[in-house]
C-alpha positions in Angstrom: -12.7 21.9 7.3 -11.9 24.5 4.6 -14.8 24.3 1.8 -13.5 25.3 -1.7 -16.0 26.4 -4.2 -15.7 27.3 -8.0 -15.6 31.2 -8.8 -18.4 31.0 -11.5 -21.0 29.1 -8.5 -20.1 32.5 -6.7 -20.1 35.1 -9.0 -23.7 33.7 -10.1 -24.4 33.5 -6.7 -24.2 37.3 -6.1 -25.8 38.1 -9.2 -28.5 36.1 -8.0 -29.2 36.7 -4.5 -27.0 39.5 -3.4 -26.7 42.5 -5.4 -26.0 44.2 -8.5 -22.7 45.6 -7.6 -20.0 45.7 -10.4 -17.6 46.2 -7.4 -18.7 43.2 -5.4 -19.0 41.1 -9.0 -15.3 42.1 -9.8 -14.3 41.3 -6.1 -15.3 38.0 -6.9 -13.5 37.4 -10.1 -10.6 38.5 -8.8 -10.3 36.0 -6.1 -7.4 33.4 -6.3 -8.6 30.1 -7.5 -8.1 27.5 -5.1 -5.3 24.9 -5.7 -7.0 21.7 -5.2 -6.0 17.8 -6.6 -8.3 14.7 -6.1 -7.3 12.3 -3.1 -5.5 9.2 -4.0 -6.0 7.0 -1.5 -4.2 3.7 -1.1 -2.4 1.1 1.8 0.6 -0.4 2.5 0.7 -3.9 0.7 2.9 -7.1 2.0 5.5 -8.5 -1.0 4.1 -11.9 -1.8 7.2 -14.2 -2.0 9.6 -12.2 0.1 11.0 -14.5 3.1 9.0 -13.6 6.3 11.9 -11.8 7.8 11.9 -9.4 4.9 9.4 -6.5 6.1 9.2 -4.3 3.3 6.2 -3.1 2.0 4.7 -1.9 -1.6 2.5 1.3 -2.0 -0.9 0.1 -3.4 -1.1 2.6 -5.6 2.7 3.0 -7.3 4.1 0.3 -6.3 7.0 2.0 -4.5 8.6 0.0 -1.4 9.6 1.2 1.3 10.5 -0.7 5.0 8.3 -0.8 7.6 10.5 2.3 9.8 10.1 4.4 6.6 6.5 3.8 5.8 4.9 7.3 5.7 1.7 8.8 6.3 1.8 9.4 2.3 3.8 7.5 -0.1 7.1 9.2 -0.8 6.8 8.7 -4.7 2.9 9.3 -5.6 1.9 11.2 -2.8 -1.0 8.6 -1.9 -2.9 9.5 1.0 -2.2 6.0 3.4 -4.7 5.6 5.7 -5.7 2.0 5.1 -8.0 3.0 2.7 -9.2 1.2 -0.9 -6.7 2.3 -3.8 -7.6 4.8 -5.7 -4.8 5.2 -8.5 
């Protein structure tokens, strides 16, 4: 698993405990920033009211439906991570 930490925690970091080196300090505040977003979690939802035959589904988070072929690891609309888990969104 990748870790991603913020670029001030590192540059402090090697001020700190590694050296004094303006080339190692700019090395560090150069580096890219990591392009992270929190995980929205949510579940696939059965309508209440549709007839039993009806099998489409409603993202927990969005509301977006989609039929039980087309249901998706992650909701086509919001992106939700669907892995069962609580809703998040």
């Amino acid at each position: 698993m990748t870790d991603y930490i913020e670029r001030k925690a590192a540059f402090d970091a090697a001020q700190e405990h590694f050296c004094d080196s303006a080339r190692t300090l700019e090395a560090i505040e150069t580096l890219p920033a990591a392009d992270v977003r929190p995980v929205v979690r949510g579940r696939w939802e059965r309508i209440d009211g549709l007839d039993e035959l009806d099998p489409r589904m409603r993202c927990s988070v969005c509301g977006s439906v989609e039929t039980p072929l087309a249901r998706h690891r992650f909701c086509p609309v919001c992106a939700a991570d669907m892995k069962g888990g609580e809703s998040d969104g």
